[in-house]
C-alpha positions in Angstrom: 100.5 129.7 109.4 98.0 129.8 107.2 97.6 130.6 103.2 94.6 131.8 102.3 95.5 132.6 98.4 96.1 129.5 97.4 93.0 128.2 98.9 90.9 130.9 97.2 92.3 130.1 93.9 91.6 126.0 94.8 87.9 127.4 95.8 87.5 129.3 92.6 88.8 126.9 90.6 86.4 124.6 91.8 83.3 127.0 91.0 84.4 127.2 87.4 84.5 123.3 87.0 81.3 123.2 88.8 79.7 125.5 85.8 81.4 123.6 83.4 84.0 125.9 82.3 87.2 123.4 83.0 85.0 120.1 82.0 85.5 116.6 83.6 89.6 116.5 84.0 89.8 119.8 85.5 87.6 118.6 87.9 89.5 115.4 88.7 92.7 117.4 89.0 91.5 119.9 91.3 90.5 116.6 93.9 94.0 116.0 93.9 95.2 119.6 93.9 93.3 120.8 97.2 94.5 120.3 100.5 92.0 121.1 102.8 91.8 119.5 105.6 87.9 120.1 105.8 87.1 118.4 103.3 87.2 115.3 105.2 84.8 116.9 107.3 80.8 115.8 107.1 78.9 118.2 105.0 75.8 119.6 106.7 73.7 118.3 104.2 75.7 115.2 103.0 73.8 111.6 104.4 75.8 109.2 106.3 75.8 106.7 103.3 77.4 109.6 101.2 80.1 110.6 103.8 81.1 106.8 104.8 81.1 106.1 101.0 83.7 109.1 100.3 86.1 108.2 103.8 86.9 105.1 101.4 88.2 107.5 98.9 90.0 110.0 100.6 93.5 110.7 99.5 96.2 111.9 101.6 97.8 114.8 99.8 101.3 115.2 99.3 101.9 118.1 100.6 101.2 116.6 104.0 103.5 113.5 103.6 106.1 115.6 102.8 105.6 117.4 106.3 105.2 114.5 107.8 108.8 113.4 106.6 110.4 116.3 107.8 109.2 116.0 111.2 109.7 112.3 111.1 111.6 110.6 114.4 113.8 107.8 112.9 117.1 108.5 112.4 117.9 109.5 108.3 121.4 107.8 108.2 121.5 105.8 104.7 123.2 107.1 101.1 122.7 105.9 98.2 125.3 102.9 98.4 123.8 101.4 101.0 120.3 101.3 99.5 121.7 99.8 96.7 123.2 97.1 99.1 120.2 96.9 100.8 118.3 96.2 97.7 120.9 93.8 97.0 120.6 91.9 100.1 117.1 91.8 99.9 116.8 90.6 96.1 119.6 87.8 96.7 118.2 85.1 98.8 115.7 82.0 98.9 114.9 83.3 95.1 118.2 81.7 93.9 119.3 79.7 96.5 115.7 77.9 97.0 112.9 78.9 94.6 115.5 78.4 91.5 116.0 75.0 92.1 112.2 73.8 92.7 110.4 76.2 89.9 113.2 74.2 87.4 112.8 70.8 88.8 108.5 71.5 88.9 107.4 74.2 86.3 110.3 75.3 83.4 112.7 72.4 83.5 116.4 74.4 82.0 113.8 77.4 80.6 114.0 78.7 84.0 116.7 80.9 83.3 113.8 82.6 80.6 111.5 82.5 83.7 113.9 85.0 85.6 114.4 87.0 82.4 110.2 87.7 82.2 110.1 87.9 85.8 112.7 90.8 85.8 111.1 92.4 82.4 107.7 92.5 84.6 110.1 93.9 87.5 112.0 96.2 85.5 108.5 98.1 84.7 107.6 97.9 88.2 110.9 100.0 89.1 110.7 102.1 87.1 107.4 103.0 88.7 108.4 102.7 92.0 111.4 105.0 91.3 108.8 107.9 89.9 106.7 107.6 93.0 109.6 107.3 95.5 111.3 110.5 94.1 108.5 112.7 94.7 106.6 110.7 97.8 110.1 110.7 99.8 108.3 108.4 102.6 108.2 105.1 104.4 105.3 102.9 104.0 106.2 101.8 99.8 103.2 100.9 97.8 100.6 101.8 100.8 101.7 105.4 101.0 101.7 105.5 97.0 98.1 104.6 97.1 96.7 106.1 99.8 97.9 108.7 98.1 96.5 108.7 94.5 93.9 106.0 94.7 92.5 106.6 98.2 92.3 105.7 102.1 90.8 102.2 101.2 92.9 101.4 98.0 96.0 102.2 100.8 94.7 99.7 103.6 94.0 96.8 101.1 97.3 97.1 99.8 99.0 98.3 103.4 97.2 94.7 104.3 98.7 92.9 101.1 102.8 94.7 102.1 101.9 92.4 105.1 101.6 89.5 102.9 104.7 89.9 101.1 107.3 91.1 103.8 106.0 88.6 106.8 105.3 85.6 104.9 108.2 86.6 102.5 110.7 86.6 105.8 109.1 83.4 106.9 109.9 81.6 103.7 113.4 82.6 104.0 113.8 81.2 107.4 112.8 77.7 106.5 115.3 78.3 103.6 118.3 79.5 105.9 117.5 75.9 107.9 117.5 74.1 105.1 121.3 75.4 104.3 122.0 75.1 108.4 121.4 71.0 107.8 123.5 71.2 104.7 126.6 72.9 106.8 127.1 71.1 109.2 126.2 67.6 107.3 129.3 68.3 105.3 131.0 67.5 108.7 129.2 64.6 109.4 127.1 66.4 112.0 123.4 65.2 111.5 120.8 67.0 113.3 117.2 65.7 113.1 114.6 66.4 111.4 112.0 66.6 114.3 113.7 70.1 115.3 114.9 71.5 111.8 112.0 70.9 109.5 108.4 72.9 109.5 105.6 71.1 111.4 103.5 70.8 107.9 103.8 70.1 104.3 101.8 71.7 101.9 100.6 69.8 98.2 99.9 71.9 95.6 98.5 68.8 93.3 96.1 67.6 94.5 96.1 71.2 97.6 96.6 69.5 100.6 98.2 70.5 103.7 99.1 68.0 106.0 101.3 67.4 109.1 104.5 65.1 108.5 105.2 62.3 111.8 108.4 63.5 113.5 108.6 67.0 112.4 108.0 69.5 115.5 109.1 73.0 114.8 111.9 74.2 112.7 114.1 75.7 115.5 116.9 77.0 113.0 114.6 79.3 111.5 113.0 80.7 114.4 116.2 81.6 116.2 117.9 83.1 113.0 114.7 85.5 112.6 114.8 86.3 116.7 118.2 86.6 116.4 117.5 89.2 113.3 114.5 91.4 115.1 117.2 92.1 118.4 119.6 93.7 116.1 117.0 95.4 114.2 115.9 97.0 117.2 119.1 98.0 118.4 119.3 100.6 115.0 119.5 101.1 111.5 123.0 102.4 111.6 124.3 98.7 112.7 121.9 96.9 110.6 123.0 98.7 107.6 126.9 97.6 107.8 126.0 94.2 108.9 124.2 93.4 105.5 126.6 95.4 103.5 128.9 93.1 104.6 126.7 90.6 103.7 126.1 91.6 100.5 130.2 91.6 99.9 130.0 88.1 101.1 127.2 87.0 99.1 128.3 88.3 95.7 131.5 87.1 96.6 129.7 83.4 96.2 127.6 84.0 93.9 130.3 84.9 91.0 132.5 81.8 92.3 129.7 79.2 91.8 129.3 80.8 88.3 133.1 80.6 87.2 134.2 77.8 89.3 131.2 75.2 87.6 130.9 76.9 84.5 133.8 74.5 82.8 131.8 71.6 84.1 128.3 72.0 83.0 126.9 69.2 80.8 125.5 70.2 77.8 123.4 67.4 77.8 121.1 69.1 80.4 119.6 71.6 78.7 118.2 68.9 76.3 115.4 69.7 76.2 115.1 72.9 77.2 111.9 73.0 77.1 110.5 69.5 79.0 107.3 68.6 77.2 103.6 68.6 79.3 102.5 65.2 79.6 100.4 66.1 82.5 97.7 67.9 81.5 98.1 70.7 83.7 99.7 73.6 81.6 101.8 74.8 85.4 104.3 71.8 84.3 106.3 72.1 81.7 106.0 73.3 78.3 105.8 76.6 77.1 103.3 77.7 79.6 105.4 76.3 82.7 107.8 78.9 81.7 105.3 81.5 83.1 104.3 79.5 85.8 108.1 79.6 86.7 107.9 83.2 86.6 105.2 83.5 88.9 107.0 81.5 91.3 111.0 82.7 90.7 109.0 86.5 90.9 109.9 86.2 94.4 113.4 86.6 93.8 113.3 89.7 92.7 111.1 90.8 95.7 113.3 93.4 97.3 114.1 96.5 95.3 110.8 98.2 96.4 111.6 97.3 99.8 113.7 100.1 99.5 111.1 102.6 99.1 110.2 101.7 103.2 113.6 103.2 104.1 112.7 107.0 103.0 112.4 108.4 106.5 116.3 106.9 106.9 117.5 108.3 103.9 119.3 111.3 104.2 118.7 112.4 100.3 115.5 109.8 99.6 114.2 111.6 96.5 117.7 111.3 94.3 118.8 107.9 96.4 116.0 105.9 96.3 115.2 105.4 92.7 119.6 104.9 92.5 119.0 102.4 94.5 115.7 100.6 92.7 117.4 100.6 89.5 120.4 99.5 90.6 120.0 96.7 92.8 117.7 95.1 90.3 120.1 95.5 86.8 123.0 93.9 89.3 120.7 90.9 90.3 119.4 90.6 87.0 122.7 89.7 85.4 124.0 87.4 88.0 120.4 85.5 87.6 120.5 84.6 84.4 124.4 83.6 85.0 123.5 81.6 88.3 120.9 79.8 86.4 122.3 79.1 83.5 125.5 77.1 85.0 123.2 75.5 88.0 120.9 74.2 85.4 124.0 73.1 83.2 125.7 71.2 86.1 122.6 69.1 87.5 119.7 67.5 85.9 116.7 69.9 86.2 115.0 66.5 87.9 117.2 66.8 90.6 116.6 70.1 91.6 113.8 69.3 93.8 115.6 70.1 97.0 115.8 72.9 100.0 119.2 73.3 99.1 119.7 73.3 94.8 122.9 75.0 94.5 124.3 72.1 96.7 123.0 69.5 94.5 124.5 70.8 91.3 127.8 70.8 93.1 127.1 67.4 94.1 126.4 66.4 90.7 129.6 67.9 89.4 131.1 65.5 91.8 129.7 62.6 90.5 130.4 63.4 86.7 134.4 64.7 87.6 135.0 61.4 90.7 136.4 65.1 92.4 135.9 66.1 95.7 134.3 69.9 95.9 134.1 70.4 99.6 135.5 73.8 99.6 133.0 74.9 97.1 130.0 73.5 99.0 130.9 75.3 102.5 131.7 78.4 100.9 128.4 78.3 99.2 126.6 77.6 101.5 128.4 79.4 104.4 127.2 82.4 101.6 123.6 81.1 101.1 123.2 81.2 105.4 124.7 84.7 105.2 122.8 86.2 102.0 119.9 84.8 103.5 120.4 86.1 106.9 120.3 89.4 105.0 117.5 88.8 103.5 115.9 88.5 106.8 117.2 91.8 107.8 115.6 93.8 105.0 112.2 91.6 105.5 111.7 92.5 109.2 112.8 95.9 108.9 110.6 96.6 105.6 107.2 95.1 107.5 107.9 97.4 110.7 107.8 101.0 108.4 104.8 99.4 106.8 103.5 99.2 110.3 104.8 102.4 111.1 103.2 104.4 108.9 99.9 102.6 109.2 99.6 103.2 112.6 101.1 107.4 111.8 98.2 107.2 110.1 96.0 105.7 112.1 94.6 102.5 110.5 96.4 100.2 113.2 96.6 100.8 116.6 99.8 103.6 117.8 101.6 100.7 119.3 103.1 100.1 116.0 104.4 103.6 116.0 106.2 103.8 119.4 109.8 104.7 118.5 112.7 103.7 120.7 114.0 106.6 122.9 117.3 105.5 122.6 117.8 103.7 119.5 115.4 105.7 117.3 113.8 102.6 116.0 110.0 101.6 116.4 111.0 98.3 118.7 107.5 97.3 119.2 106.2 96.7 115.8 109.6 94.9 115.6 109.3 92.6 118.1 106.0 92.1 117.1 106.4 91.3 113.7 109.7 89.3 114.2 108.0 86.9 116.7 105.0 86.7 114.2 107.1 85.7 111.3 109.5 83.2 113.6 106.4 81.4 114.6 105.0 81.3 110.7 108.6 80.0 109.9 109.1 77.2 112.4 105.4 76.1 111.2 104.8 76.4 107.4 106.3 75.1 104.5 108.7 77.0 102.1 106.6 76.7 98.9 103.5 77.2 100.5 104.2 80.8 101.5 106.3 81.6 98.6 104.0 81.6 96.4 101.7 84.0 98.6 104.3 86.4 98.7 104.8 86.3 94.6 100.9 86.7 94.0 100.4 89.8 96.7 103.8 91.8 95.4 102.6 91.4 92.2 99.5 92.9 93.4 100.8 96.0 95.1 103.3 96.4 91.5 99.3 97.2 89.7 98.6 99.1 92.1 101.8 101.7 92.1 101.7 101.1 88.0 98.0 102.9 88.1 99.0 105.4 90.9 102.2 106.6 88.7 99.3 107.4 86.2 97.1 109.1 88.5 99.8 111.5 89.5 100.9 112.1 86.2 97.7 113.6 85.1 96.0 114.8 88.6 99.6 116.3 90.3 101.9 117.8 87.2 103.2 120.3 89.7 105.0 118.2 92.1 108.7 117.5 91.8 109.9 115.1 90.4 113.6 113.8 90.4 113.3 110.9 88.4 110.8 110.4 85.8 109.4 107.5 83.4 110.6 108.5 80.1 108.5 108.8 77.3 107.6 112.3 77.9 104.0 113.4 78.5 102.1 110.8 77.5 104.3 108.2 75.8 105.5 107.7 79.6 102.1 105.7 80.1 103.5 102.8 77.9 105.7 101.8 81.0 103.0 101.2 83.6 100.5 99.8 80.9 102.6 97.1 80.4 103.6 96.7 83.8 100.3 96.5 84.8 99.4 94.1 82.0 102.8 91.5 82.8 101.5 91.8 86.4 97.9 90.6 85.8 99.2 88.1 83.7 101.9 86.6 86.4 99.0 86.7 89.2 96.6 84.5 86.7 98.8 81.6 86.1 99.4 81.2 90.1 97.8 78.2 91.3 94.2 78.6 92.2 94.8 77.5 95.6 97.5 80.3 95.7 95.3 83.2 94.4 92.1 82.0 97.0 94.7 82.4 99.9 95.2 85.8 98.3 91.4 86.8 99.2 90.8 85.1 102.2 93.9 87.2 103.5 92.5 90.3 101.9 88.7 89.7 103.0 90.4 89.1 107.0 92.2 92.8 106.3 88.8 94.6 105.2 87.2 93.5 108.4 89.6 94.8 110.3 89.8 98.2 108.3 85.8 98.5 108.4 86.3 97.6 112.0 89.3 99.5 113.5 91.1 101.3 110.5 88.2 103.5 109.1 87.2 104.3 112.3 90.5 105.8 114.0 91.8 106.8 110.6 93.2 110.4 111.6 92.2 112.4 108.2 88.6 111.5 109.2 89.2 111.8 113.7 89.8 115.2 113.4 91.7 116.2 110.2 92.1 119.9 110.8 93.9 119.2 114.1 95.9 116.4 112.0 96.5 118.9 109.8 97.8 121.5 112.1 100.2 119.1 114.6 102.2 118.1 111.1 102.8 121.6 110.3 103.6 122.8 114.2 105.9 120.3 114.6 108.0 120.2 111.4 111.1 121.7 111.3 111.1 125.7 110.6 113.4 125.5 107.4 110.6 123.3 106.1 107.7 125.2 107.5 107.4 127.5 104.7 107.0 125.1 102.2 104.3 123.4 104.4 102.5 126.7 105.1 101.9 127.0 101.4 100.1 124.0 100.8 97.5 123.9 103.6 94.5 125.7 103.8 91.7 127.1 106.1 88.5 125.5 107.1 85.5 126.2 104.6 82.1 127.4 106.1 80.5 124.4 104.0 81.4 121.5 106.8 80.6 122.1 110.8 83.7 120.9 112.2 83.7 120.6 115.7 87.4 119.1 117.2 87.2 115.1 119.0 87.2 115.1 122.5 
């Protein structure tokens, strides 16, 4: 069902900007405002150069997202409690029980506690974003569906490519973290296992960059088996993912406020002297006031997780009230227990000694030392908590990459393999398996610090990106709901994503050089396949009125109505002529 009204008035709109009556914003606005499938149609008398260059910057209205949620196949099962605890579980991992320990010993010395406090101001704007964009684009595919829809098809790829970045490599860190703690378990008992099977085949130096393999070290078996073990149950269903890591999450925060209160009695002043370890160096990433930053960039990982949420929209039974809940949420909880966790770790142990897969352990070790007491208990609790958060983690990870996939390939920019949704289980096993195997491999292979700090550098990308969309919508799309907004009213809102984009820019240029070149070799490998696959089977460019149409057949009929409002006829200015 078609309405032709509101295309008319889209039509005539855009003959009184075209004689200059509404002026240059009108004209922007109205881009945005239109839905017409035809307009992704060649123009009789537009030149191939012309029609390629404006595929790149097609956007995919919202109207049509929405219908595509409502006719969406996964099962919508989560509340807003469990998004929180999935945020949770995501945000609480290698960050703290890994990356803490090695951006103090490396970069910020006891400051690193400040380092999570600038990396969760720069995240605190960046949920606040997310939260606008997820309560009125209820879908899966996070920062990729947010630009695709306001900054256009390519915009969406490049940072559809970069989501890759962050979940895959982001999971793959964690698993060489969860074997780091496996060692640590069971060496508590005496039980040794060898480094030839639990350690990564390679080691990566960031001064001078090298990457090198290590004699002995084969393939990190721990970490591949946990992830495997993690992409079976994923496939199995949301439903049963979603109580295993809220049980997590009671486990891990369980842990984490024991370390705090059990060590807090016991921290030696004398470590946070300084608190600021001078450079002698030469290179501002160590120490001194600049290493604080550089800490952030690094410790910016753990706080990766929150817009992980945003991929969960089509399970969701309320997404545009429970999503931004569950931003918010999760990341003032993790905040606090940061800067807490920190604070007592870096208290208890000599920043120096920090260096290690396992930190938290050796600050338990050094309270030891000082107190001639044994702390067993405390060790295999924390780390029996640091396996399980992290296993959690690795839930979220997985299961965040797959919707990326899945609405890529909806979409049409990878191939439909990535969409294929489980008969039975409702889940799109494929892309699971796939990117579960993918990540195992990466995690048996690589090193932890090397692919942490890819993941920071390409979050903090995809944050700029959703910072300018929330603009772009405000301005170009004034109509569409919104349950949650930025406050400031409306234009004093723009202050939050300004900065945001700013602290973002500023975290991504003190990464280390080596970090922010594997940033563009990754995004130069992901335009050739977009120029070489994506653009070409993109489905708002195959055949967009038939795109178009399926969405609004298919929805359901309580939410046809709404649909039919919002698309429009064809236009005698394109020759459209369906794909065989």
């Amino acid at each position: 069902m078609i309405n032709s009204k509101t295309y008319q008035d889209g039509k005539d709109q855009y003959n009184n900007e075209e004689s200059g009556t509404f002026g240059f914003f009108n004209e922007i606005q109205s881009r945005f405002a239109k839905v017409d499938p035809t307009s992704y149609l060649r123009r009789s008398t537009e030149s191939g150069y012309h029609y390629w260059g404006r595929r790149l910057g097609s956007l995919k209205p919202i109207e049509l997202l929405v219908a595509e949620y409502d006719k969406a196949e996964l099962k919508k099962y989560l509340t807003w409690w469990q998004l929180i605890f999935i945020g949770i579980g995501t945000i609480i991992g290698t960050g703290i029980f890994v990356l803490s320990g090695q951006a103090a010993a490396q970069n910020a010395g006891p400051a690193v506690t400040v380092s999570f406090i600038i990396a969760a101001f720069a995240s605190m704007f960046a949920a606040l974003s997310y939260s606008e964009m997820a309560s009125m684009i209820p879908v899966s595919g996070s920062a990729y569906t947010y630009a695709y829809a306001t900054l256009g098809e390519f915009v969406g790829w490049t940072i559809g490519w970069d989501l890759i970045l962050e979940h895959m490599v982001g999971g793959a860190t964690v698993g060489v973290g969860w074997s780091g703690y496996f060692k640590k378990f069971f060496a508590l008992f005496d039980i040794n296992f060898a480094d030839s099977w639990t350690e990564p085949t390679v080691v990566w130096d960031e001064n001078p960059a090298r990457i090198y393999y290590t004699e002995g070290h084969y393939f990190n078996v721990p970490g591949f088996v946990v992830i495997m073990m993690v992409t079976i149950l994923l496939c199995i269903g949301i439903r049963q993912a979603s109580w295993v890591i809220s049980i997590i999450v009671v486990i891990k925060l369980i842990v984490v406020f024991l370390f705090i209160f059990a060590l807090c009695g016991f921290v030696d002043r004398a470590n946070y002297t300084p608190y600021v370890p001078p450079n002698t160096t030469g290179d501002w990433h160590f120490f001194g006031g600049p290493g604080i930053f550089a800490a952030a960039s690094t410790v910016f990982f753990a706080y990766i997780g929150f817009d992980s949420i945003t991929t969960a929209a089509l399970e969701a039974k309320n997404p545009r009230r429970d999503l931004p809940i569950g931003i918010i949420g999760s990341l003032v909880i993790t905040t606090i227990l940061y800067i807490g966790f920190c604070t007592v770790m870096t208290g208890a142990a000599h920043y120096s000694e920090l260096n290690t897969s396992t930190p938290v352990v050796t600050a338990i070790e050094a309270v030891e030392l000082r107190t001639e007491q044994s702390w067993l208990w405390l060790k295999v609790i924390v780390i029996f908590g640091a396996l399980t958060g992290l296993s959690s983690v690795l839930v979220v990870s997985i299961f965040s990459q797959t919707r990326v996939f899945y609405s890529m390939a909806k979409d049409g920019l990878v191939p439909s393999f990535f969409a294929k949704v489980h008969p039975r289980f409702k889940t799109p096993y494929r892309s699971t398996i796939f990117v579960g195997t993918i990540m195992a491999i990466m995690s048996a292979i690589l090193p932890v610090d090397l692919l942490g700090n890819m993941t920071s550098v390409g979050t903090l990308l995809a944050f700029f990106i959703v910072h300018c969309g929330v603009i772009v919508l405000r301005f170009t799309r004034p109509d569409v709901e919104r349950w949650f907004k930025i406050p400031g009213g409306k234009y004093l809102f723009i202050v939050f994503p300004v900065i945001g984009m700013i602290v973002s820019i500023l975290l991504i240029a003190v990464s280390e050089v080596t970090t922010i070149w594997r940033l563009f070799v990754w995004m130069a490998v992901g335009w050739i396949i977009y120029f070489s696959y994506g653009i070409r089977n993109s489905k708002l460019h195959r055949d967009p009125v038939g795109h178009f149409a399926k969405v609004q057949a298919d929805i359901p009929s309580s939410s046809a109505s709404a649909t039919n409002e919002n698309v429009y006829t064809t236009h005698e200015e394109y020759n459209y002529t369906a794909p065989k």
